[in-house]
C-alpha positions in Angstrom: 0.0 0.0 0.0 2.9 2.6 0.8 4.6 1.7 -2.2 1.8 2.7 -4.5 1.2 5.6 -2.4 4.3 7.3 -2.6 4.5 6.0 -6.7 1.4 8.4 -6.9 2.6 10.8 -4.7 6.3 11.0 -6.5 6.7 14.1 -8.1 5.1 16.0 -5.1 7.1 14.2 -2.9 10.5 14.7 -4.9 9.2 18.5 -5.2 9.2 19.1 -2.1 12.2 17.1 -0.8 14.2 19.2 -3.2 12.7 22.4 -2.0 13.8 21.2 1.7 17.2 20.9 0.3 17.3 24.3 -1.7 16.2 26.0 1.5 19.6 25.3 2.8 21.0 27.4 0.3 20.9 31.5 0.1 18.0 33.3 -1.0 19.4 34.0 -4.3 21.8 30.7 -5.0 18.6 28.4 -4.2 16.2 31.1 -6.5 18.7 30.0 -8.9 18.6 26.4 -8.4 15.1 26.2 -8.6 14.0 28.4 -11.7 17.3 28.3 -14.1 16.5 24.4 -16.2 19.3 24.5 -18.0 21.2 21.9 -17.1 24.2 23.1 -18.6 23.6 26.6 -16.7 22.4 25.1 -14.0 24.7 21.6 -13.3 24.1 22.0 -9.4 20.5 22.1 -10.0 20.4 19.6 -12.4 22.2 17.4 -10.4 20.6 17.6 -7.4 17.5 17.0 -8.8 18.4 13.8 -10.6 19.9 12.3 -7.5 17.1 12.9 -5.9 14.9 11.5 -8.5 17.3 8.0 -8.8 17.6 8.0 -4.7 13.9 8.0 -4.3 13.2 5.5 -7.1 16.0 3.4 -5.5 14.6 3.3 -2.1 11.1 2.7 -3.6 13.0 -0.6 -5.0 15.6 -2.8 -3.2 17.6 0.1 -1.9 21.0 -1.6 -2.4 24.1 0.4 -1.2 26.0 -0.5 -4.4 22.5 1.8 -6.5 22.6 4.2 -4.1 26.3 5.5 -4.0 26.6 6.6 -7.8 23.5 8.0 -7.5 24.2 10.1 -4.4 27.9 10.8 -5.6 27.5 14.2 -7.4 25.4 15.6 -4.8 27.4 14.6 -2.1 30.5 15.9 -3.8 28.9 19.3 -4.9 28.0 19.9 -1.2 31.4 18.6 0.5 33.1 21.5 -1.3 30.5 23.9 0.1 30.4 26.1 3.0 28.6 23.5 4.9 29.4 21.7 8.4 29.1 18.1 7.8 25.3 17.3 9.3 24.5 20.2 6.8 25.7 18.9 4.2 23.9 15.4 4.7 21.1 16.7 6.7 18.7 16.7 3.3 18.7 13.0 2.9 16.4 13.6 6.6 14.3 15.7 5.1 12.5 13.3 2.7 10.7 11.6 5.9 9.5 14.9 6.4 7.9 15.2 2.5 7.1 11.7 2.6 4.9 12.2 5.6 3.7 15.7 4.3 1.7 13.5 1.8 0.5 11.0 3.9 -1.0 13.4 6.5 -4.2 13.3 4.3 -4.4 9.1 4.3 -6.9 8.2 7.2 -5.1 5.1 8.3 -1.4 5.1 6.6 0.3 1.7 6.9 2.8 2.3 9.7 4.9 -0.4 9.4 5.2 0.1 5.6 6.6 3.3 6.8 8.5 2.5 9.9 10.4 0.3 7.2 10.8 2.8 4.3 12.0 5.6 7.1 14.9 2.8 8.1 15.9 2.6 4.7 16.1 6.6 4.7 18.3 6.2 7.6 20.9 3.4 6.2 21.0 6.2 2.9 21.7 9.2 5.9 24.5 6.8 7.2 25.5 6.1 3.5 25.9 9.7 2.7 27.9 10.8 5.8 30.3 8.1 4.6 30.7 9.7 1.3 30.8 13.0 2.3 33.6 11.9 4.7 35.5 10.4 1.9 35.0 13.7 0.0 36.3 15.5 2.7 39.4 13.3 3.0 39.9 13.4 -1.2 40.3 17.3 -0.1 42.2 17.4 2.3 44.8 15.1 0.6 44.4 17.7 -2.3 45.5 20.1 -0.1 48.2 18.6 1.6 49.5 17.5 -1.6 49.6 21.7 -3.1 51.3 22.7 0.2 53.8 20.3 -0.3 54.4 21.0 -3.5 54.6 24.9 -2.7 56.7 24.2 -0.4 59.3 22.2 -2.1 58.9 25.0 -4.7 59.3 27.7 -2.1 62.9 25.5 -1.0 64.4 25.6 -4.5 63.6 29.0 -5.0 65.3 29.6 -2.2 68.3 27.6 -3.0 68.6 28.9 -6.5 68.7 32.2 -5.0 71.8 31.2 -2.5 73.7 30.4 -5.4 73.7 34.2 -7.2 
């Protein structure tokens, strides 16, 4: 029964979920998100809005991990590079209980187990995307460490070519 309900219910559901996510944004960057289709104009938009389209369909389905980390990938890159702390950055995947039971505050008797069980696979995703965030975060920081290194061996012969005047 909750499958078909939320099949019915998708695009309002997806809508909102990605309006939850945009509203972590500023004013004008989630305007942009929202209104510019372009995808070419507009990769951040387009991309969170067809990981949250394939995540959704996924969880509606078997929810496997090995389904679920391409299609959270892009987003979860796009906001590890952000000005985000880390439950910020993750938080969204929380907020599609919240659209999820948005739509089923008009069913008179929704199936609660159906739901207990499709909110524990929105958890194991939540878990899933901290990982990758944190392996985002790491990829960084190796970047980083990597361009200070290297400055600084560049800074040292610099330095030694200059003794040698």
């Amino acid at each position: 029964m909750l499958q078909e309900l939320l099949t019915r219910t998708r695009p309002a559901i997806l809508q909102r979920w990605r309006d939850l996510l945009l509203s972590s944004y500023a004013p004008d960057a989630s305007r942009f998100f929202r209104e510019q289709r372009d995808p070419f104009a507009n990769p951040v938009g387009s991309a969170i809005s067809q990981s949250l389209a394939g995540v959704f369909d996924e969880l509606l389905g078997e929810a496997r991990a090995e389904a679920l980390v391409p299609l959270l990938d892009d987003l979860i890159r796009i906001r590890a590079v952000q000005d985000f702390s880390p439950s910020q950055a993750v938080g969204f995947v929380f907020e599609l209980k919240r659209a999820v039971r948005e739509q089923l505050a008009g069913v008179e008797t929704p199936p609660w187990s159906e739901l207990m069980e499709f909110e524990g696979r929105i958890a194991r995703l939540a878990l899933l995307a901290f990982d990758l965030y944190l392996q985002c975060r790491e990829q960084i920081f190796q970047i980083r460490v990597k361009e200070a290194k290297a400055w600084s061996e560049s800074a040292l012969a610099a330095g030694e070519r200059g003794k040698g005047r």
